[in-house]
N, C-alpha and C positions, 0 to 999 in steps of 0.2 A: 767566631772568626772576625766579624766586623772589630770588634774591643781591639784585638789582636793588630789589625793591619793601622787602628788608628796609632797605637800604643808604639809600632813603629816608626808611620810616619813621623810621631811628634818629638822622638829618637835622633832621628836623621838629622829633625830640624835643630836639636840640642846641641849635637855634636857637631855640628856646621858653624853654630854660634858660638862653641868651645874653641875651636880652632882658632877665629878669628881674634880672640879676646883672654885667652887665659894660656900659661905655658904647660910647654906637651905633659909633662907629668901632672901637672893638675888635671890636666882635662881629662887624661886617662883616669882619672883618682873619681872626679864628677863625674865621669861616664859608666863606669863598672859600678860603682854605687846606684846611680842612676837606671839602670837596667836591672839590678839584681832586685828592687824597688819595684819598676813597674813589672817584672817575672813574677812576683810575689804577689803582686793588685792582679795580675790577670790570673793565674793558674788557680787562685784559692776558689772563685765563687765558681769553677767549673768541676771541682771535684765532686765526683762519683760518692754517696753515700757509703756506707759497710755494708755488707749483707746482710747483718745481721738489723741495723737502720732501717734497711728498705724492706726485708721481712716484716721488721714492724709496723712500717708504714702501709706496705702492702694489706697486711692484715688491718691494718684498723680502717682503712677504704673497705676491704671486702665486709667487713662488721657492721659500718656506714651502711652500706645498701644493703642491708637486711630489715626493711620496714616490720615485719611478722617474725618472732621467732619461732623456729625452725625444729621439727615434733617429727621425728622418725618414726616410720611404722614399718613394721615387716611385711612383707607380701604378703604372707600368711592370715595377718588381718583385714588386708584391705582385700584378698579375691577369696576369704570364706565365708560372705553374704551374697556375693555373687554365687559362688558356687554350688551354694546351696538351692539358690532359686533356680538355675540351671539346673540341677539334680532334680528337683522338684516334676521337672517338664520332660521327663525319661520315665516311660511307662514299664516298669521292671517287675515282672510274674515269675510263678514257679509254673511249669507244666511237665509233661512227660512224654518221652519218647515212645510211640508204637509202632512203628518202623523207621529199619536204617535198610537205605539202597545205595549202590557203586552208582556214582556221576555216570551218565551213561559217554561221558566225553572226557572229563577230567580226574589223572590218577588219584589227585591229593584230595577230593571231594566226595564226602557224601550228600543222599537224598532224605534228609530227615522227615516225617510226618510226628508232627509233636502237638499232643492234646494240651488246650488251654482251658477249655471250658466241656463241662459235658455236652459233648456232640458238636466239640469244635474243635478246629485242629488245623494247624497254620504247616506248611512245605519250609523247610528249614536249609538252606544248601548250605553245609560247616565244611571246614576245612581243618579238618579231623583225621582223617583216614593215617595221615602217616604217624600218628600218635598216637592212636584208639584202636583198636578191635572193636567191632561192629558191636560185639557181645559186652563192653563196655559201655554201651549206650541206650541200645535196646530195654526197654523196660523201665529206664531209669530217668529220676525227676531231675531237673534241671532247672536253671536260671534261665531266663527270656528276657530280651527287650521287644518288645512288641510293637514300637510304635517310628522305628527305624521305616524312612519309606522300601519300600518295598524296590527288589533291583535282581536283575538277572545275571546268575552267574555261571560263565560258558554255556548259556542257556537257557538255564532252570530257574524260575523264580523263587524265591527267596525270600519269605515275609515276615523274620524275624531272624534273632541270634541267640546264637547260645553263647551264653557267658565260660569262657575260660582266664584258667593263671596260667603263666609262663614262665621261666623260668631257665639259665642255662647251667647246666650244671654238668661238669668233669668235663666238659666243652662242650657238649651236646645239648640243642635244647628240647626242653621237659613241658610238655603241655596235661595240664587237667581240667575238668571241667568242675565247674562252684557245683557243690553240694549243697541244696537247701536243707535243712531241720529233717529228720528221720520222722517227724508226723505233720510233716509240711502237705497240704492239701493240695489239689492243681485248683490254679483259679488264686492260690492267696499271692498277695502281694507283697515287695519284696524293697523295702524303705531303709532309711540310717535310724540306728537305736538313739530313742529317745525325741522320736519325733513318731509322728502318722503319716500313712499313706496320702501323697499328693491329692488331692482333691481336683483339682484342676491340672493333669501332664495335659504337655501340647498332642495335638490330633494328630502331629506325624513330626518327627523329634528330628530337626535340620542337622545333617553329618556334621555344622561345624559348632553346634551345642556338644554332640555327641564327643566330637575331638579336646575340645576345651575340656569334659568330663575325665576322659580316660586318666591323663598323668595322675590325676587324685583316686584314682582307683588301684589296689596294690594288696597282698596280703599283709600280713605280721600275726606272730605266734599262730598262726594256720586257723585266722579268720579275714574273710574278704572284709576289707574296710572301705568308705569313700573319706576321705580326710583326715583320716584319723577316727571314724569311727565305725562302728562296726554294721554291716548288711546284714536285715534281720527279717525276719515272717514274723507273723503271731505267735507260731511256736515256738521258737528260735534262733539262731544264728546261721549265716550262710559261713559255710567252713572250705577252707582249701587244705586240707590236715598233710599230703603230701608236697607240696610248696615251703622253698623255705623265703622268710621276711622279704620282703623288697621285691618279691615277685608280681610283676602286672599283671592285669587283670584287662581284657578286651572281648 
């Protein structure tokens, strides 16, 4: 703006001295000359690049401030070291259910007593009822995490979980419980293939390890996985055989 207002002024003062010194048709001839001149010194050095100029420029700034080049990784790689040691610190057993009782308070609850160890046996409260017959669980081995603190629900305490898939299907949804190995012991443990039993799980497995674990837990082809691989015992595979793919697992 300043160029501008000088480029004027020094206009004014041209055309004031044309007047005095040259006739009318000249000075109109040295004045539109004159102006079409300084329009052309001023308009040029204010022009706007092209887009496609400033794109480039743009780009080779943003190219400029990249000291490091720049190495993509998938999430996948960068939280499956993490998530493994996380896994690690989750105390995951096989036991067996020897009694199912009605929540004496809540319709959707049972009172599980489920053996861990011979002559041990942890109070389990699942929330099972509207999905299980009593006689589906009764007798039968199961998934554990043991090492969830302990917490009361509608009352009853509750010192472990039974591992279920989920599922929704024709709208409705579908819950099962993980089936360990058909010569799964009570007492074995319960790891991802191709590793061993955690040596060191935490003493009592903080809800927001547990939360961070869950999304990576899921079936496919009707075996419980954590990341992609598969939940095993000594003797086998944990299976969810009526679940189909992409079913979680909590």
């Amino acid at each position: 703006m300043a160029a501008l207002d000088d480029a004027i002024t020094f206009l004014d003062t041209l055309i004031s001295r044309l007047r005095t010194s040259t006739p009318s048709s000249a000075r109109k001839s040295v004045a539109e000359k004159t102006l079409t001149a300084l329009s052309n010194k001023i308009s040029a050095p204010s022009e706007a690049p092209s887009g496609e100029a400033f794109a480039e420029k743009n780009q080779a700034v943003s190219s400029d401030n990249l000291s490091v080049p720049y190495q993509s990784t998938s999430p996948s790689e960068v939280d499956r070291s993490d998530s493994v040691e996380d896994f690690d610190k989750a105390f995951l057993q096989v036991g067996q259910v020897v009694s199912v009782e009605d929540h004496p308070v809540a319709d959707k609850l049972y009172v599980c007593k489920v053996e861990i160890a011979q002559d041990q046996s942890k109070q389990v409260v699942a929330g099972l009822k509207k999905f299980l017959p009593s006689s589906e669980l009764l007798g039968k081995k199961v998934c554990l995490v043991l090492n969830l603190k302990p917490a009361k629900l509608a009352g009853q305490l509750s010192e472990a979980m039974i591992l279920a898939g989920e599922a929704e299907i024709d709208g409705s949804l579908n819950v099962k419980i993980l089936q360990p190995p058909p010569n799964a012991s009570v007492g074995d443990r319960i790891y991802m293939e191709g590793s061993a039993p955690s040596a060191k799980p935490a003493k009592q497995l903080s809800s927001k390890i547990w939360e961070k674990l869950l999304p990576l837990l899921h079936v496919q082809g009707g075996m419980a996985k954590f990341n992609e691989r598969c939940l095993v015992t000594l003797s086998g595979a944990v299976t969810a055989l009526d679940l189909p793919d992409g079913s979680s697992i909590h």
